[in-house]
Every structure is written in structure tokens, then in C-alpha cells.
Short mmCIF file of the C-alpha atoms (twelve columns), coordinates in Angstrom:
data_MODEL
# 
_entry.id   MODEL 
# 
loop_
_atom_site.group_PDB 
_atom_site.id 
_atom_site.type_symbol 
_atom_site.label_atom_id 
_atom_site.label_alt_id 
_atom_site.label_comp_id 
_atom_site.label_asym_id 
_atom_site.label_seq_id 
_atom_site.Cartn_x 
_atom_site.Cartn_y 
_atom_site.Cartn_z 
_atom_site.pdbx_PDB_model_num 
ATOM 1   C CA . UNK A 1   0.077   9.392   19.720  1 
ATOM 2   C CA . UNK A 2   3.425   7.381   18.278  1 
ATOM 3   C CA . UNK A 3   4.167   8.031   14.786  1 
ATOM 4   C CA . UNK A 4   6.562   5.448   13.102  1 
ATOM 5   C CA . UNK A 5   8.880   6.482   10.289  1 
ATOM 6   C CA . UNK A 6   9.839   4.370   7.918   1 
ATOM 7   C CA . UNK A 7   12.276  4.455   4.500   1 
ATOM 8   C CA . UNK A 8   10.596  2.825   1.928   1 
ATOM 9   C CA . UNK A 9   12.641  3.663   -0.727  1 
ATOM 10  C CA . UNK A 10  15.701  5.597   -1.601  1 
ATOM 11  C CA . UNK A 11  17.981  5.994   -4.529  1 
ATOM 12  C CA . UNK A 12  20.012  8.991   -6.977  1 
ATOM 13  C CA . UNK A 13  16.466  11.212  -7.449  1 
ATOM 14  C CA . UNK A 14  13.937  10.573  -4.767  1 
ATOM 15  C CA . UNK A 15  13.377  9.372   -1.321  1 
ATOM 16  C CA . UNK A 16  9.935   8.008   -0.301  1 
ATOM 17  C CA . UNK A 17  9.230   8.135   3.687   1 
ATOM 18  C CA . UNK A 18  6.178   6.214   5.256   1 
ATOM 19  C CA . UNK A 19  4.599   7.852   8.403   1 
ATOM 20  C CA . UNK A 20  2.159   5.507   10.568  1 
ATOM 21  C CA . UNK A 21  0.158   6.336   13.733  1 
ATOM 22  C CA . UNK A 22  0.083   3.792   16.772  1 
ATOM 23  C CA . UNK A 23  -2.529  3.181   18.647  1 
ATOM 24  C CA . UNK A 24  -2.904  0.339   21.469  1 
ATOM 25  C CA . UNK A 25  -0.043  -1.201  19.990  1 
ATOM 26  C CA . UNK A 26  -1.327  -1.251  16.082  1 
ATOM 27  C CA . UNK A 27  -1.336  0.732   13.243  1 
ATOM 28  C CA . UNK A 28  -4.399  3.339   12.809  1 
ATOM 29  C CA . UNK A 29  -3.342  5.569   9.817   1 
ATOM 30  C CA . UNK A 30  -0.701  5.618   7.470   1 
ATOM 31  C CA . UNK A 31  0.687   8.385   4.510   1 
ATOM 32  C CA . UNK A 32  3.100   8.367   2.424   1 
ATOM 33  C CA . UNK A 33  5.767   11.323  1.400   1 
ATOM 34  C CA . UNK A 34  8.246   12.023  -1.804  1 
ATOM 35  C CA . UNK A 35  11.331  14.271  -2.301  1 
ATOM 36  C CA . UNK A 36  14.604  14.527  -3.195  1 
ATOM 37  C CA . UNK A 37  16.034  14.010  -0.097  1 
ATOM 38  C CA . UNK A 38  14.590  11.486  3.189   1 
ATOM 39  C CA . UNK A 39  14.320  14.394  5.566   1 
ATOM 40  C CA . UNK A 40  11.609  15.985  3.150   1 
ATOM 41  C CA . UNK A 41  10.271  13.436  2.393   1 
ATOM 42  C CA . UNK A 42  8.954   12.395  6.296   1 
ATOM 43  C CA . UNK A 43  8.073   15.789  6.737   1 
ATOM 44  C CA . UNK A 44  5.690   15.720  3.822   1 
ATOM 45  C CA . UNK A 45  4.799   12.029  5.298   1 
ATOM 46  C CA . UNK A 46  4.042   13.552  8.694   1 
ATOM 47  C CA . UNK A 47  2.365   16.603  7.220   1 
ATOM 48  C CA . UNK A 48  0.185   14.197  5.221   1 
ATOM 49  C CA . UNK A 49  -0.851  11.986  7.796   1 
ATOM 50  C CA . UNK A 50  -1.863  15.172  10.061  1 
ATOM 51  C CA . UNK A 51  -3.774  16.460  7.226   1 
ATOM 52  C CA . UNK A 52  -5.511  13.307  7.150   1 
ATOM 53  C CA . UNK A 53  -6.168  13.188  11.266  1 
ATOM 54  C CA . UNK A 54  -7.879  16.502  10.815  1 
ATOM 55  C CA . UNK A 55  -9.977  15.307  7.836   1 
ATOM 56  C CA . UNK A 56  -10.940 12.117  9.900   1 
ATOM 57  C CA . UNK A 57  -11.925 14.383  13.264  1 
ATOM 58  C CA . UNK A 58  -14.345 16.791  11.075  1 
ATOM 59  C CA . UNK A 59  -16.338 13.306  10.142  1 
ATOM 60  C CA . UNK A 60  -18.964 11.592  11.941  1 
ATOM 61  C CA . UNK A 61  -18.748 8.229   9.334   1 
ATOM 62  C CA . UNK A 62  -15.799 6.027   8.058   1 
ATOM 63  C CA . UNK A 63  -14.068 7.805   4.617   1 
ATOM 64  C CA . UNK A 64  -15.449 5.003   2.337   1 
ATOM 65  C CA . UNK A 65  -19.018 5.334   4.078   1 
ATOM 66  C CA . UNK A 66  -19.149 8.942   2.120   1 
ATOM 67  C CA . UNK A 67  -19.675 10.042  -1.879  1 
ATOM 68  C CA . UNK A 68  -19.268 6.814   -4.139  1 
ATOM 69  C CA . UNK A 69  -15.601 6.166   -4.738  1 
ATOM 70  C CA . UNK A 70  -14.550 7.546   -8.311  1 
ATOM 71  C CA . UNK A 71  -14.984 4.669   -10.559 1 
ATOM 72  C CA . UNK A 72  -11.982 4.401   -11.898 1 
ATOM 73  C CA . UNK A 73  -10.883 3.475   -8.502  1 
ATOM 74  C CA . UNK A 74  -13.948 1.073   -7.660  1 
ATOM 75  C CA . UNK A 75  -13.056 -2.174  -6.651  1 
ATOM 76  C CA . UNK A 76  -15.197 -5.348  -5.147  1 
ATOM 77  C CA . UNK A 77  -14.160 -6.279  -1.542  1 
ATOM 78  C CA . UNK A 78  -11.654 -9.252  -2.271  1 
ATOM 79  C CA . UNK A 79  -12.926 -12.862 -1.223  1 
ATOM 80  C CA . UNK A 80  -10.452 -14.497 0.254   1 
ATOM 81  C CA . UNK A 81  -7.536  -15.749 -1.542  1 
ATOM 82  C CA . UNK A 82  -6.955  -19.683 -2.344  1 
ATOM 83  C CA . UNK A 83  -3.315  -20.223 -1.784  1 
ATOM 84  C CA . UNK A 84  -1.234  -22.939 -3.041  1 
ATOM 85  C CA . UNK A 85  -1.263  -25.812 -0.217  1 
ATOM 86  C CA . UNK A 86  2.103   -26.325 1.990   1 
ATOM 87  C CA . UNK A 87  2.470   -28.267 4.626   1 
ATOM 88  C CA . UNK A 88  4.414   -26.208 7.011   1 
ATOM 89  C CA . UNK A 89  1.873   -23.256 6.143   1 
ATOM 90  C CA . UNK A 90  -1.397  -21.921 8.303   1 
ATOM 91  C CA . UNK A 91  -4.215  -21.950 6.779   1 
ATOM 92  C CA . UNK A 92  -5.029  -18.647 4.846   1 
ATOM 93  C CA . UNK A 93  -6.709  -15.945 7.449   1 
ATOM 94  C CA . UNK A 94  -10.237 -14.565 6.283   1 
ATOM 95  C CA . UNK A 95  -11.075 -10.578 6.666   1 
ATOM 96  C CA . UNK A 96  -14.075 -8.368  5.930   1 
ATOM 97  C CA . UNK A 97  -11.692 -5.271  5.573   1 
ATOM 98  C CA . UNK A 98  -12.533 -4.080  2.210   1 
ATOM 99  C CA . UNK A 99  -9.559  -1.809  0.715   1 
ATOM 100 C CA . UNK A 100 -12.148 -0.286  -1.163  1 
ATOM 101 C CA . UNK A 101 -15.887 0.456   -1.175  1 
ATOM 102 C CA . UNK A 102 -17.882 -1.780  -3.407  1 
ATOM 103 C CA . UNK A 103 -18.745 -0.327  -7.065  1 
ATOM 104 C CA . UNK A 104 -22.532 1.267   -7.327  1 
ATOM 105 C CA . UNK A 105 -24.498 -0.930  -9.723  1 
ATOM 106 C CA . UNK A 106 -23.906 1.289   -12.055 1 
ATOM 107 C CA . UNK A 107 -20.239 1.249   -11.807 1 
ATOM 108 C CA . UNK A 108 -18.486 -1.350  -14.850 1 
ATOM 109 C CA . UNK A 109 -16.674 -4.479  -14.208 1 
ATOM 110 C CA . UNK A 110 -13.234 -4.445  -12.001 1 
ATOM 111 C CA . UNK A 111 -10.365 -4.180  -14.298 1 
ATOM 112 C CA . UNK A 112 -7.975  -6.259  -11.486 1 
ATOM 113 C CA . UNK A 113 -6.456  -9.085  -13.015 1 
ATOM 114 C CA . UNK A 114 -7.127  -11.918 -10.913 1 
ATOM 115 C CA . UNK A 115 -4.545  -13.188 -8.900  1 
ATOM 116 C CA . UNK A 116 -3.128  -16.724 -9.404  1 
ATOM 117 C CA . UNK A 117 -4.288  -19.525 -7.189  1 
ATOM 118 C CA . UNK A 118 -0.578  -21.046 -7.356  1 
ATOM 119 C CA . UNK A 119 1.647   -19.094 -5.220  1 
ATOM 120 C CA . UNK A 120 4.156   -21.933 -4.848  1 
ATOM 121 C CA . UNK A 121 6.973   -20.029 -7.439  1 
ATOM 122 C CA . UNK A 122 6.525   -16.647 -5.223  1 
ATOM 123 C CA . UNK A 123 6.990   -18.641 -1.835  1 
ATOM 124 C CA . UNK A 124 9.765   -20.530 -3.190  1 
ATOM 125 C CA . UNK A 125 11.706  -17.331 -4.273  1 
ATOM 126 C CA . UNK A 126 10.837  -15.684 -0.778  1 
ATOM 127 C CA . UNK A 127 12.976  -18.617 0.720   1 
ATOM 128 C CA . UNK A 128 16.047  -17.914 -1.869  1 
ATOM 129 C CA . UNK A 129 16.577  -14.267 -1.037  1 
ATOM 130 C CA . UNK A 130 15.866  -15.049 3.107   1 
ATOM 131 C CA . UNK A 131 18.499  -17.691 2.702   1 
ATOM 132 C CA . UNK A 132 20.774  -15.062 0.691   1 
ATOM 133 C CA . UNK A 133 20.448  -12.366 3.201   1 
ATOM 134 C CA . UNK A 134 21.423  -14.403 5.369   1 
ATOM 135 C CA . UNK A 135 18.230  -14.176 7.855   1 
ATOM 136 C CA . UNK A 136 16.693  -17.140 10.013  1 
ATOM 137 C CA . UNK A 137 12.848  -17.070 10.566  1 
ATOM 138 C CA . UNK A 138 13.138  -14.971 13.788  1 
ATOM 139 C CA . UNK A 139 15.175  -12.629 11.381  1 
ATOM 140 C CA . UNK A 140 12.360  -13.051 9.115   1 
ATOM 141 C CA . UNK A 141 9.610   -11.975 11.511  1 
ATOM 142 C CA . UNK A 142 11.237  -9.465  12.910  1 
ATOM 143 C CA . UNK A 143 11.425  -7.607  9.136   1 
ATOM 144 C CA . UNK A 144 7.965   -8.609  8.563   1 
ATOM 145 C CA . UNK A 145 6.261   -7.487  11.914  1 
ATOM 146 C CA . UNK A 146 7.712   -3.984  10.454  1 
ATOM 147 C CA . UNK A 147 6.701   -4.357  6.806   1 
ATOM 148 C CA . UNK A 148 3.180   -5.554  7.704   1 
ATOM 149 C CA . UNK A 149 2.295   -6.095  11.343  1 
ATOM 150 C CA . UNK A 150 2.379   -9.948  11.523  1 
ATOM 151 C CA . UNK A 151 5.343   -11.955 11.601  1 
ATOM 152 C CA . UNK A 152 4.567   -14.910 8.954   1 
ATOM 153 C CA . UNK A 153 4.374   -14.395 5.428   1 
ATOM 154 C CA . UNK A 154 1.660   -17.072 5.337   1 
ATOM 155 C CA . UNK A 155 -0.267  -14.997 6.522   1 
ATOM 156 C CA . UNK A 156 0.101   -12.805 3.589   1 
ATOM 157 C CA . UNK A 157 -3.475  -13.235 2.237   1 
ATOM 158 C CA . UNK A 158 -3.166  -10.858 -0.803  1 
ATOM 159 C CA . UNK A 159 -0.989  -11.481 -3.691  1 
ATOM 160 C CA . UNK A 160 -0.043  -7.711  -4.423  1 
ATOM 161 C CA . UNK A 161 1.592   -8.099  -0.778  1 
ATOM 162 C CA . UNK A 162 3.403   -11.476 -1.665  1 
ATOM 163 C CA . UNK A 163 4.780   -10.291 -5.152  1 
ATOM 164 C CA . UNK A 164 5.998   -6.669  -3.268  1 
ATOM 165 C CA . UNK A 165 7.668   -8.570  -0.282  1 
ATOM 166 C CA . UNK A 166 9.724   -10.738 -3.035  1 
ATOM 167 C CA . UNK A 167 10.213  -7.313  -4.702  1 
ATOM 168 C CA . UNK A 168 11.822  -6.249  -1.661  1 
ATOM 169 C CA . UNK A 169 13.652  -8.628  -0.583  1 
ATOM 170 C CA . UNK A 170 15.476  -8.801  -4.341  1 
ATOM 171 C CA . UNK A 171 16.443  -5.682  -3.892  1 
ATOM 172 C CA . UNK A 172 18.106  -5.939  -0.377  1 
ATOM 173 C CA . UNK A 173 21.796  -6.468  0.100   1 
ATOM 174 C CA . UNK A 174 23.313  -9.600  1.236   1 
ATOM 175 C CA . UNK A 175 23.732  -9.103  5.458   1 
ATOM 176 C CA . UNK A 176 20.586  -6.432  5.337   1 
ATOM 177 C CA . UNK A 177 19.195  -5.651  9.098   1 
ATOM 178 C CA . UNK A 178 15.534  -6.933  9.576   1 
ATOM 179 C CA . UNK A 179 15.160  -4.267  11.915  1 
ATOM 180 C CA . UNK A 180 16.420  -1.480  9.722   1 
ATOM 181 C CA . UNK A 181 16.299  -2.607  6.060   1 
ATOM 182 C CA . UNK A 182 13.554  -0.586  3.589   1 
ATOM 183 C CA . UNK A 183 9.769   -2.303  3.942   1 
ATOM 184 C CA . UNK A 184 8.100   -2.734  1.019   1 
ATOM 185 C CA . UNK A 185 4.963   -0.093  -0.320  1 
ATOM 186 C CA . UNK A 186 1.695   -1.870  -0.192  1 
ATOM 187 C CA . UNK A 187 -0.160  -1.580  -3.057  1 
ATOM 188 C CA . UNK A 188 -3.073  -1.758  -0.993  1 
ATOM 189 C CA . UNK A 189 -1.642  1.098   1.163   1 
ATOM 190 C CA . UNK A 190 -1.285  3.496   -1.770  1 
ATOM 191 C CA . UNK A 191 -4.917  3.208   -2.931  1 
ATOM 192 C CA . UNK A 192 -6.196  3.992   -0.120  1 
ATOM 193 C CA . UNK A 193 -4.109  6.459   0.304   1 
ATOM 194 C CA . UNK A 194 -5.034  7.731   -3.112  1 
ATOM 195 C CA . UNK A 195 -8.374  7.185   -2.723  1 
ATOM 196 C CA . UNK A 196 -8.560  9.459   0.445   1 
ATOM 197 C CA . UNK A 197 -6.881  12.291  -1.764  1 
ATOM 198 C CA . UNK A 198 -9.275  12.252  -4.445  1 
ATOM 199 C CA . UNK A 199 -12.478 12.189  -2.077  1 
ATOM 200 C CA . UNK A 200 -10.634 15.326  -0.706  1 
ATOM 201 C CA . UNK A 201 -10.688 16.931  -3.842  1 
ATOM 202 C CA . UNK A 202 -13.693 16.319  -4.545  1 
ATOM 203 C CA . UNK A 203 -13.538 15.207  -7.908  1 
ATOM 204 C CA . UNK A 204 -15.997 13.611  -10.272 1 
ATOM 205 C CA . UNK A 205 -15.320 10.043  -11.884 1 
ATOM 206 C CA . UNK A 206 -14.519 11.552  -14.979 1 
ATOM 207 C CA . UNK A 207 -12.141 14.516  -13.835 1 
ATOM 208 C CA . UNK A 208 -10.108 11.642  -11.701 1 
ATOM 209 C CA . UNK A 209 -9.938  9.321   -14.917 1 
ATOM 210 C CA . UNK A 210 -9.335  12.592  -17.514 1 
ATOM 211 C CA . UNK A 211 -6.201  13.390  -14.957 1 
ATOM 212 C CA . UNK A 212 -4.987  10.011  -14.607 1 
ATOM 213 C CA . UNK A 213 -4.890  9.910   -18.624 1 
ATOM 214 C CA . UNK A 214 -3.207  13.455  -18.940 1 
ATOM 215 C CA . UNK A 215 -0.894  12.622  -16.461 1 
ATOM 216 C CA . UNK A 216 -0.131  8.502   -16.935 1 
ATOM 217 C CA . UNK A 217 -1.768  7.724   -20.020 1 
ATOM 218 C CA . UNK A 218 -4.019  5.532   -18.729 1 
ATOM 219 C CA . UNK A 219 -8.174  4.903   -17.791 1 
ATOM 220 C CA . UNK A 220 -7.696  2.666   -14.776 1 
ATOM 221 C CA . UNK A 221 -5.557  2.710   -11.432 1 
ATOM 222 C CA . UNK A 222 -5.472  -0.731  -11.607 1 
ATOM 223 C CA . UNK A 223 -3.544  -0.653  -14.450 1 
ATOM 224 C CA . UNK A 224 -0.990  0.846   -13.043 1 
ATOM 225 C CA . UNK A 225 2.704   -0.678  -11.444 1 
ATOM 226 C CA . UNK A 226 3.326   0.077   -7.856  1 
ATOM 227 C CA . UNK A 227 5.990   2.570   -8.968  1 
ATOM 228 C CA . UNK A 228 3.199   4.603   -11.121 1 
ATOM 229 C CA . UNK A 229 0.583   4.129   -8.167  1 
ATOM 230 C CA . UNK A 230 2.905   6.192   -6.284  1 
ATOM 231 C CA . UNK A 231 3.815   8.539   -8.734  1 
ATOM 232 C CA . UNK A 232 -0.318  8.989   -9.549  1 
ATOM 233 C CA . UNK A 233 -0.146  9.528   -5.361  1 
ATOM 234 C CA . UNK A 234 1.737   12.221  -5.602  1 
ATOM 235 C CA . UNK A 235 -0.010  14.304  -8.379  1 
ATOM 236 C CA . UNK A 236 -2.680  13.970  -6.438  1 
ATOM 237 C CA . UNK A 237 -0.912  14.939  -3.241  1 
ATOM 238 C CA . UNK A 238 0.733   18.021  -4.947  1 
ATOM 239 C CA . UNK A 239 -3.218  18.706  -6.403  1 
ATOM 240 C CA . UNK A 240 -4.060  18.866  -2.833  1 
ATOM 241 C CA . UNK A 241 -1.766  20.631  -1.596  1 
ATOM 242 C CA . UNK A 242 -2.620  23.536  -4.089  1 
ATOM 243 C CA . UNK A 243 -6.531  23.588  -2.915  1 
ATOM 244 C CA . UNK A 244 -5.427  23.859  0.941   1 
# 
């Protein structure tokens, strides 16, 4: 089956890789891998992402199907999201892919800020930094075909994705290659991919919220950055990696 690599990040102290499987010409599974240099980090990508295919083939249900999701990583599948009206945009796509199970009854409120209905000020920055890397739209779809398997960002129906293309694309330089420039980490991406670690482990709701404090200081995933996701990613990942 294909696996694509990709460089999601890189600078003086860590490289993180992105491993994906193909199948039928879209993505199946995805993991993500850290270390000081790129060529450890895909291997711990691509050792990830195996570990994961193995998991998968010793199941007879979907991941989320299983044990209720720790709560501290329990969120409500998202409704879709109201997007600030454009006139050269499509209309926002609906989906009934949850990123993560739906809390037990039990379970207390989401902690998720809720996104903004306005996303005019995001959009409007997107076109800056396309304009100053010099890209046309075909440019444009080409880098986001890569980054997240369509090529419009109107059809970016999540914010988290909207705010971590912009991210991105800040943090490109001027004359970047769509076809070869870093793609952003999905927020979306890394809790799932967290929450696939911790139902590996095992672990209760409190001993995933008692680690998350000892190790981040905090009660809630969703309190988290994008750059602490990660990081809280790969305690887990090196937690794993001591159980195997």
C-alpha cells in the first residue's frame, strides 16, 4: 500500500515527519513522528502508522466504536460550521465524520471554545500570504490537495484547519514550492492520533487527565495549542512505546 511522507515541520531542535497510507487514491491512516533529525523522525512516523495497521487488523469494529473515549478527550460531533458569506465561495460542505466519539451522558460539558461564525479576517489574510508567495490558485490547489486532500480552501469546513493553513502559510518563504513546501498539522489529525494512543494504553479518564497535568499542567486537551497537542502526542507515543 503507498505511504506518503511528508515534513511538517523542521527547525534548530526537532523535526516532525507525517506518514499517510493510500488507498484507491485517498488517504486511509495517518501518524505522526518527532526527533532531532527528519530521517528519525519518518521512521518513527512509519513505525507508528504500522503499529497502528496491526492494531486496526486485530479489530472487528471502528477504534471509536470501543471503551468510551477518556473524558478529557470527549468531544460532541461538530455541526457544521456557518461561514462568513462570499460571493466567489461554495457553499460550506456537510459531513457526519465525527473526529471524536460523542461524550457518555455522564461525561461534562465540551471545553472547545466555539469557533467564530466570521471567518472573513482569516480568508482575507489567506489571500495576503498566497499573493506574497507568489502562488496563483492552481499554485494554491496544488499545496492544498497535499495539506488536506481537496484543492479549495472553501472547502475548509473547520476553523482549527483555516487558522493552521494561515499559520502555515505565515511561516513560508516568499517563492515557496506548493508541491514541496511543509503542510500544516491538523489539529484534528493529532487528536485522533492521540486518542488512538491512549485507547492503546488503556488508560482510565483520570490516569489520562492526572498525566496530562503532570506533564502540561493542564485538565483538558482542548486547552491545549497545536504545538502542545503534539508535544502531549508524543508523551503518549514514548508511553507506548515503553508497554510494547
Amino acid at each position: 500500500m503507498p505511504i506518503r511522507v511528508e515534513l511538517c515541520h523542521v527547525d534548530g531542535e526537532r523535526a516532525v515527519v507525517r506518514a499517510s497510507e493510500w488507498r484507491n487514491g485517498e488517504e486511509f491512516s495517518s501518524a505522526l513522528g518527532q526527533a532531532a533529525s527528519a530521517e528519525e523522525a519518518e521512521d518513527r512516523a512509519r513505525q507508528r502508522l504500522q503499529r497502528d495497521q496491526d492494531t486496526a487488523n486485530t479489530v472487528t469494529a471502528p477504534l471509536q466504536v470501543g471503551k468510551p473515549e477518556p473524558a478529557l478527550a470527549a468531544v460532541p460531533a461538530a455541526a457544521p460550521v456557518k461561514r462568513a458569506a462570499k460571493p466567489d465561495s461554495a457553499p460550506p460542505e456537510t459531513t457526519s465524520e465525527a473526529v471524536l466519539p460523542e461524550p457518555v451522558a455522564s461525561a461534562p460539558p465540551s471545553e472547545a471554545p466555539t469557533d467564530p461564525e466570521d471567518w472573513s479576517e482569516e480568508l482575507a489574510a489567506i489571500d495576503l500570504e498566497v499573493r506574497r508567495l507568489g502562488w496563483d490558485r492552481e499554485l494554491e490547489r496544488v499545496y492544498l490537495e497535499r495539506a488536506f486532500g481537496h484543492g479549495s480552501r472553501h472547502r475548509l469546513t473547520r476553523y482549527s484547519d483555516l487558522v493552521a493553513y494561515l499559520r502555515q502559510l505565515k511561516g513560508l518563504p516568499a517563492g515557496a514550492q506548493p508541491d514541496s513546501a511543509p503542510v500544516p498539522i491538523r489539529r484534528s489529525d493529532l487528536l485522533e492520533q492521540g486518542n488512538r494512543m491512549l485507547e492503546q494504553l488503556g488508560w482510565s479518564s483520570d490516569q489520562a487527565r492526572d498525566f496530562l497535568s503532570q506533564q502540561l499542567n493542564a485538565n483538558s486537551r482542548q486547552h491545549l495549542s497545536d504545538e502542545q497537542l503534539l508535544q502531549f502526542n508524543m508523551l503518549l507515543e514514548e508511553q507506548t512505546l515503553k508497554v510494547s
